[in-house]
ZAKE-335365 format. One record per residue: residue number from 0; residue in one letter; x, z, y of N, C-alpha, C in turn. Coordinates in steps of 0.2 Angstrom, whole numbers. Each point is the difference from the previous one (the first is absolute). Example, Ala and Ser with C-alpha at 12.3 -4.5 7.8 and 13.67 -1.06 7.14 Angstrom:
<sites>
site n: 0	res: A	n.x: 66	n.z: 39	n.y: -28	ca.x: -4	ca.z: 0	ca.y: 6	c.x: 4	c.z: 0	c.y: 6
site n: 1	res: S	n.x: -2	n.z: -4	n.y: 5	ca.x: 4	ca.z: 1	ca.y: 6	c.x: -4	c.z: 3	c.y: 5
</sites>
This chain:
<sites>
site n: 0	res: X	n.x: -225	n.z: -674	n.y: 286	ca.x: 1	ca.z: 5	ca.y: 5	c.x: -6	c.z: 2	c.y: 4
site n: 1	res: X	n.x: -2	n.z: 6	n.y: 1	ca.x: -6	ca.z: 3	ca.y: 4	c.x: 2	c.z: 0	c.y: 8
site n: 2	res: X	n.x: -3	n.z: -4	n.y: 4	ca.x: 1	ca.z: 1	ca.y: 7	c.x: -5	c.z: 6	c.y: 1
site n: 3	res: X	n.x: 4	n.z: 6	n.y: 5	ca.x: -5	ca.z: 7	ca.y: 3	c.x: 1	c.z: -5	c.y: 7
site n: 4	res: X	n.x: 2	n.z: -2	n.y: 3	ca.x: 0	ca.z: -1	ca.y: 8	c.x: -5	c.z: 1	c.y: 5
site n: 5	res: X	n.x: -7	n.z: -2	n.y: -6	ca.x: -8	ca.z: 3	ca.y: 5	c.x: -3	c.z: 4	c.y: -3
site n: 6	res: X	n.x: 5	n.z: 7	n.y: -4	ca.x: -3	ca.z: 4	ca.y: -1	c.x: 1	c.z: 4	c.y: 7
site n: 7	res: X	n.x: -5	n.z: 6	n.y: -1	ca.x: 2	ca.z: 6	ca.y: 5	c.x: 3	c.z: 7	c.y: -1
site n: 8	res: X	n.x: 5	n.z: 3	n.y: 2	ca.x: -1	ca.z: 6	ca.y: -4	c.x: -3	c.z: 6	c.y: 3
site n: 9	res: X	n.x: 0	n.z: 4	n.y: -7	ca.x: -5	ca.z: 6	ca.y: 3	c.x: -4	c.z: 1	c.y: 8
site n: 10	res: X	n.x: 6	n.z: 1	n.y: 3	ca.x: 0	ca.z: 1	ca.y: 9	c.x: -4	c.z: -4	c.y: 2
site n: 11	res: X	n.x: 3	n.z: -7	n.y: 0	ca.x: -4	ca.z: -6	ca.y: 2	c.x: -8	c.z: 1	c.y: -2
site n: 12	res: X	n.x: 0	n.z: 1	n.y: -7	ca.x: -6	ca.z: 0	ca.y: -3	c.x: -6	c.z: 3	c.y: 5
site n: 13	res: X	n.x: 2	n.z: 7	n.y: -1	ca.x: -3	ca.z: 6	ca.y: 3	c.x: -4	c.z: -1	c.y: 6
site n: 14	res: X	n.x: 8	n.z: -2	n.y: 4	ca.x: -1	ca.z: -1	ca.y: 9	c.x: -6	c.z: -4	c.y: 2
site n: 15	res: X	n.x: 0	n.z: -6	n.y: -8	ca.x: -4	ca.z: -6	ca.y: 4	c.x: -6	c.z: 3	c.y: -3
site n: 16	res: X	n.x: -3	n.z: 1	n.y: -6	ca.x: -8	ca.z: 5	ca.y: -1	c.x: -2	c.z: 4	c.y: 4
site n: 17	res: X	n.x: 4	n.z: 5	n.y: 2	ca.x: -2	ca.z: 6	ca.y: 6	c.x: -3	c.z: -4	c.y: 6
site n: 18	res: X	n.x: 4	n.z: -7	n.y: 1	ca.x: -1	ca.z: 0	ca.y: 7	c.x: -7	c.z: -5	c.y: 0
site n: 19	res: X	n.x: -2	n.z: -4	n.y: -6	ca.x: -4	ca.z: -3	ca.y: -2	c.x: -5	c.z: 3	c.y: 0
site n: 20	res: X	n.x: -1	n.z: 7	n.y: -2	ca.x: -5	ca.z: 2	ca.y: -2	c.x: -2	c.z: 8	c.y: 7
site n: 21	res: X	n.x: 3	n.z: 1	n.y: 2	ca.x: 0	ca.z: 5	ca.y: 6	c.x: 3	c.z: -3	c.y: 7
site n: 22	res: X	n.x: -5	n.z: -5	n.y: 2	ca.x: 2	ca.z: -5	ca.y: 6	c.x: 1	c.z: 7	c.y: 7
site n: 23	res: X	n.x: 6	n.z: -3	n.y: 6	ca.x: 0	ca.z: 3	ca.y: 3	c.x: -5	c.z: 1	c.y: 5
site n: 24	res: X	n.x: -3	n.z: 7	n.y: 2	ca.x: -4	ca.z: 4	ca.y: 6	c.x: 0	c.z: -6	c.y: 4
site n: 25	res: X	n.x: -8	n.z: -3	n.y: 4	ca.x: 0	ca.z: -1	ca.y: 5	c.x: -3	c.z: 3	c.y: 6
site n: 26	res: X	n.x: 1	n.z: 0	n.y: 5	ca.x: -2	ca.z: 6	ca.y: 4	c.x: -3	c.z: -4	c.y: 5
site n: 27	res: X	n.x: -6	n.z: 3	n.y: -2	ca.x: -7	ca.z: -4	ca.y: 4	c.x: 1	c.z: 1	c.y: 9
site n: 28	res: X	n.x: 3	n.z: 5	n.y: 2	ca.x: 1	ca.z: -1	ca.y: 7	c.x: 5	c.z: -3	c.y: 2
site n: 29	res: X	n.x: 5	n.z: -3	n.y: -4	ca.x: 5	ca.z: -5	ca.y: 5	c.x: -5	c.z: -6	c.y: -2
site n: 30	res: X	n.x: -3	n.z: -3	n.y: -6	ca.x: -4	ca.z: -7	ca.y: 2	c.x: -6	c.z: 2	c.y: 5
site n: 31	res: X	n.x: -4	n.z: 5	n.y: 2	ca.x: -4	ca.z: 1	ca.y: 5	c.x: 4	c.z: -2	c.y: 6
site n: 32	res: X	n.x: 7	n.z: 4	n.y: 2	ca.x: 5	ca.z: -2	ca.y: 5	c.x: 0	c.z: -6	c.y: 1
site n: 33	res: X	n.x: 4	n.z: -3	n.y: -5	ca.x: 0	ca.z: -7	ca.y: 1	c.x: -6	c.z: -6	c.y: 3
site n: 34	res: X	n.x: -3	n.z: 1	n.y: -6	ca.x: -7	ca.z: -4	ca.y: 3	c.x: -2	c.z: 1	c.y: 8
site n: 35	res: X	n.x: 2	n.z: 6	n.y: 3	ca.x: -3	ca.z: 1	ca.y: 7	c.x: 5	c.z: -4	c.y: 2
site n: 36	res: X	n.x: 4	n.z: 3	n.y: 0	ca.x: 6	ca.z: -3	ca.y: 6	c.x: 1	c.z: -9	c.y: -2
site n: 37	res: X	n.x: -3	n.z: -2	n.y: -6	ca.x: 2	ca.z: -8	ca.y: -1	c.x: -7	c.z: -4	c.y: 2
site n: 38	res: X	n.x: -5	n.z: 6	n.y: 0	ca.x: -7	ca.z: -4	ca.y: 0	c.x: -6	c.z: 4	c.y: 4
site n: 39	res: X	n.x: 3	n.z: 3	n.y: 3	ca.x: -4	ca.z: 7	ca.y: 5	c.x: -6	c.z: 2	c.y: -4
site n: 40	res: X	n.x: -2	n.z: 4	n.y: 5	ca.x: -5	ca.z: 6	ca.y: -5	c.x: -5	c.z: -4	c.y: -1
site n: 41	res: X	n.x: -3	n.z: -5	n.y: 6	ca.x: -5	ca.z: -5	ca.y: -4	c.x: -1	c.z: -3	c.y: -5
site n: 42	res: X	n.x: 6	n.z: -2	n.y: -2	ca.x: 1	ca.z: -7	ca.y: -8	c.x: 4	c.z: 5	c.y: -5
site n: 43	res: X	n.x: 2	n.z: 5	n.y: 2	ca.x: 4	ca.z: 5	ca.y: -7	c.x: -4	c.z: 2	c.y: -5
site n: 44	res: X	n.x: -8	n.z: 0	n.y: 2	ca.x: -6	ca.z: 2	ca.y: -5	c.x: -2	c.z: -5	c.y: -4
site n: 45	res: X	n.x: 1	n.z: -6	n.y: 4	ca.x: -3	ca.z: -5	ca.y: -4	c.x: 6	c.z: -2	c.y: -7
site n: 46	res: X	n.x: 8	n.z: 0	n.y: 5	ca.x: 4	ca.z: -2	ca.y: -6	c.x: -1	c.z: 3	c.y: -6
site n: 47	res: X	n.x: -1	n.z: 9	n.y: 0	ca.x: 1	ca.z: 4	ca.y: -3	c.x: -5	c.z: -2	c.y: -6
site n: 48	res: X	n.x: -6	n.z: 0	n.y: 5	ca.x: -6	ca.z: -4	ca.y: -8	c.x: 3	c.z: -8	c.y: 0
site n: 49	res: X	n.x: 4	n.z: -3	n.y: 1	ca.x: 0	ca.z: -5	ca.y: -3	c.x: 5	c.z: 2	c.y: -7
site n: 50	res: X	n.x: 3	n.z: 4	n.y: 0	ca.x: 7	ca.z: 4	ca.y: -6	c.x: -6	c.z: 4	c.y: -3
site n: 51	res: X	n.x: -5	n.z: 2	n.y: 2	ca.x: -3	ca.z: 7	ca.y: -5	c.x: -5	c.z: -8	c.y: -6
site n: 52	res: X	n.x: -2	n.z: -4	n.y: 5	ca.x: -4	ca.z: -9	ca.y: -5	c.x: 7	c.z: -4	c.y: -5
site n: 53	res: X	n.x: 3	n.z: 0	n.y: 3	ca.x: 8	ca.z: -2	ca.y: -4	c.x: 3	c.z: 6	c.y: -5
site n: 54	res: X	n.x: -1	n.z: 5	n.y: -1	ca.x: 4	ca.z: 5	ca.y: -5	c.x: -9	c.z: 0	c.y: -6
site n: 55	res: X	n.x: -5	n.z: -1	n.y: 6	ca.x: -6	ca.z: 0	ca.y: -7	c.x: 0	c.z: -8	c.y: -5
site n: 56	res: X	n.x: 2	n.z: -3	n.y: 5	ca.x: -2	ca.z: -6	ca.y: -6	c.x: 7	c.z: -1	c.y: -3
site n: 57	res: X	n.x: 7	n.z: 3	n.y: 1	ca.x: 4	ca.z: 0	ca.y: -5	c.x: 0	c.z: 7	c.y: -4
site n: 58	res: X	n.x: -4	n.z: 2	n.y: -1	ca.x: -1	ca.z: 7	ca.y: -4	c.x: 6	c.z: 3	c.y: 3
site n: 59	res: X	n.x: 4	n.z: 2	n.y: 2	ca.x: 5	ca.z: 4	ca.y: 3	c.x: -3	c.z: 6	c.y: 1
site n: 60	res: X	n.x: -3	n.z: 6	n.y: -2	ca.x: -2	ca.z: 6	ca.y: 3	c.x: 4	c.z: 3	c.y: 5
site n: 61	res: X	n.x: 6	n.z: 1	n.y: -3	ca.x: 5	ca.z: 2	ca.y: 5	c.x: -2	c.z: 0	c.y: 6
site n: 62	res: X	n.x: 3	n.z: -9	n.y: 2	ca.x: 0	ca.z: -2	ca.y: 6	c.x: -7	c.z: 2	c.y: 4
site n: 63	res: X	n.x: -6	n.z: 0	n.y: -5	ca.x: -5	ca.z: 0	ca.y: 3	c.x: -3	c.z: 8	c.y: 2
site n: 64	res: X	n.x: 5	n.z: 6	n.y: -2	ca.x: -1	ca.z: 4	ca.y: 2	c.x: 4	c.z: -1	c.y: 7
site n: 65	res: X	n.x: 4	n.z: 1	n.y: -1	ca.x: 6	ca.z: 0	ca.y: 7	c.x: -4	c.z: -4	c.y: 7
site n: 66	res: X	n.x: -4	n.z: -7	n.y: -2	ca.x: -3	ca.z: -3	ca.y: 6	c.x: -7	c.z: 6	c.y: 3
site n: 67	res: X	n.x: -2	n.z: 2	n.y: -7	ca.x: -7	ca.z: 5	ca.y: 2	c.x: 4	c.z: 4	c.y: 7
site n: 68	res: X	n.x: 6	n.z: 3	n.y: -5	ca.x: 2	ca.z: 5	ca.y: 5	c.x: 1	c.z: 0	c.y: 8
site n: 69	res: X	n.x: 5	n.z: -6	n.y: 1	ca.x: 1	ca.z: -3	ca.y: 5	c.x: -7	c.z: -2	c.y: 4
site n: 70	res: X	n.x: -5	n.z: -3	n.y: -4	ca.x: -8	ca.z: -1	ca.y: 5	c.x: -2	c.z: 7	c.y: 2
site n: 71	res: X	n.x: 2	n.z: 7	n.y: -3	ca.x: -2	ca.z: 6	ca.y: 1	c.x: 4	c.z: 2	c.y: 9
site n: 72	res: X	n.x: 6	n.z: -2	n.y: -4	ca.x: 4	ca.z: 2	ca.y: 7	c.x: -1	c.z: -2	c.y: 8
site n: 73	res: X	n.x: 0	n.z: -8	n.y: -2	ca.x: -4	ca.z: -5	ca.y: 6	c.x: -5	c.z: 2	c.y: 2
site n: 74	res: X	n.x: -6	n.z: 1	n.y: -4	ca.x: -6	ca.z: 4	ca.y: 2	c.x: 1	c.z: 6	c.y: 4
site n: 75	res: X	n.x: 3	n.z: 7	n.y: -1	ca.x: 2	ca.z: 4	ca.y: 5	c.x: 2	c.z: 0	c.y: 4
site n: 76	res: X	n.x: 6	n.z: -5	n.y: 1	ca.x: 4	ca.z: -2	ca.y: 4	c.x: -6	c.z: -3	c.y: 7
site n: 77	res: X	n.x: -3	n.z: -5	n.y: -2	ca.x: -4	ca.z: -4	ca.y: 4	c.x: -7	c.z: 5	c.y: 2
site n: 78	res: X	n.x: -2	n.z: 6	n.y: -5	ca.x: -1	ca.z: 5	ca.y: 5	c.x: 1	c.z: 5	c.y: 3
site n: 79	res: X	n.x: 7	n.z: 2	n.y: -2	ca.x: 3	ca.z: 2	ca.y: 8	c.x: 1	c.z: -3	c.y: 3
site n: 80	res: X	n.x: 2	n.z: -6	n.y: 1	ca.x: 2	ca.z: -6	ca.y: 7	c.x: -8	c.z: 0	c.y: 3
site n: 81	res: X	n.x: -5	n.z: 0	n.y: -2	ca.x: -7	ca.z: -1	ca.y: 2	c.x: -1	c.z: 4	c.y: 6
site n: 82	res: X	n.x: -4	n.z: -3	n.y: 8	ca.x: -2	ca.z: 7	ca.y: 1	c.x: -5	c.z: 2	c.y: -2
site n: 83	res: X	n.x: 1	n.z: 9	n.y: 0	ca.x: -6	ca.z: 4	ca.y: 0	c.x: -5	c.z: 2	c.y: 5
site n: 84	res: X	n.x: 1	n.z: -4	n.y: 5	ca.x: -6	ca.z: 2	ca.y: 5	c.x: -6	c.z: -4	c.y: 0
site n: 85	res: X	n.x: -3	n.z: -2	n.y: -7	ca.x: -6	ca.z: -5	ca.y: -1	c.x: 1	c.z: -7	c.y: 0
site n: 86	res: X	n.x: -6	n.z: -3	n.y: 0	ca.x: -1	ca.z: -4	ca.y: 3	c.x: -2	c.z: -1	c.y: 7
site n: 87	res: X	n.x: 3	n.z: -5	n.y: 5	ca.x: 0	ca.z: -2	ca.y: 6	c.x: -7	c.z: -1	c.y: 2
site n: 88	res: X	n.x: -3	n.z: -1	n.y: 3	ca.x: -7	ca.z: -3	ca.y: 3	c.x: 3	c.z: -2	c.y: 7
site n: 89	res: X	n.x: -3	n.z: -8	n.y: -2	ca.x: 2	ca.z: -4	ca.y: 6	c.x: -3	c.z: -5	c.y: 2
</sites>
């Protein structure tokens, strides 16, 4: 008698390839979020490259885009927060 009980059908099949292969959107501005509010504007840059070092030595591209993105966002973000009146002399 042929046990099917690990087979999968179609549906199964499909849902699980699709989802394997077209991983869900990460949105670079909630982990930029995050990072500040967990590790402020001063350590959210450094976490950020420590994931953009960690996605390059696991070949992950993906992730390794998404960290760029996020270091792009910290970067604007920390020069807006910057003042614009120069530097002080003192």
């Amino acid at each position: 008698m042929h046990d099917d009980s690990h087979a999968l059908d179609a549906h199964e099949s499909v849902s699980t390839v699709r989802s394997a292969a077209f991983p869900r959107r990460i949105d670079a501005n909630v982990i930029a979020e995050e990072l500040i509010r967990e590790y402020g504007m001063d350590h959210a840059l450094k976490r950020a490259t420590e994931g953009t070092f960690g996605a390059q030595k696991d070949g992950d591209n993906y992730q390794l885009s998404v960290w760029r993105e996020v270091k792009v966002i910290l970067n604007s973000r920390g020069r807006e927060s910057s003042p614009s009146s120069g530097p002080s002399i003192g």
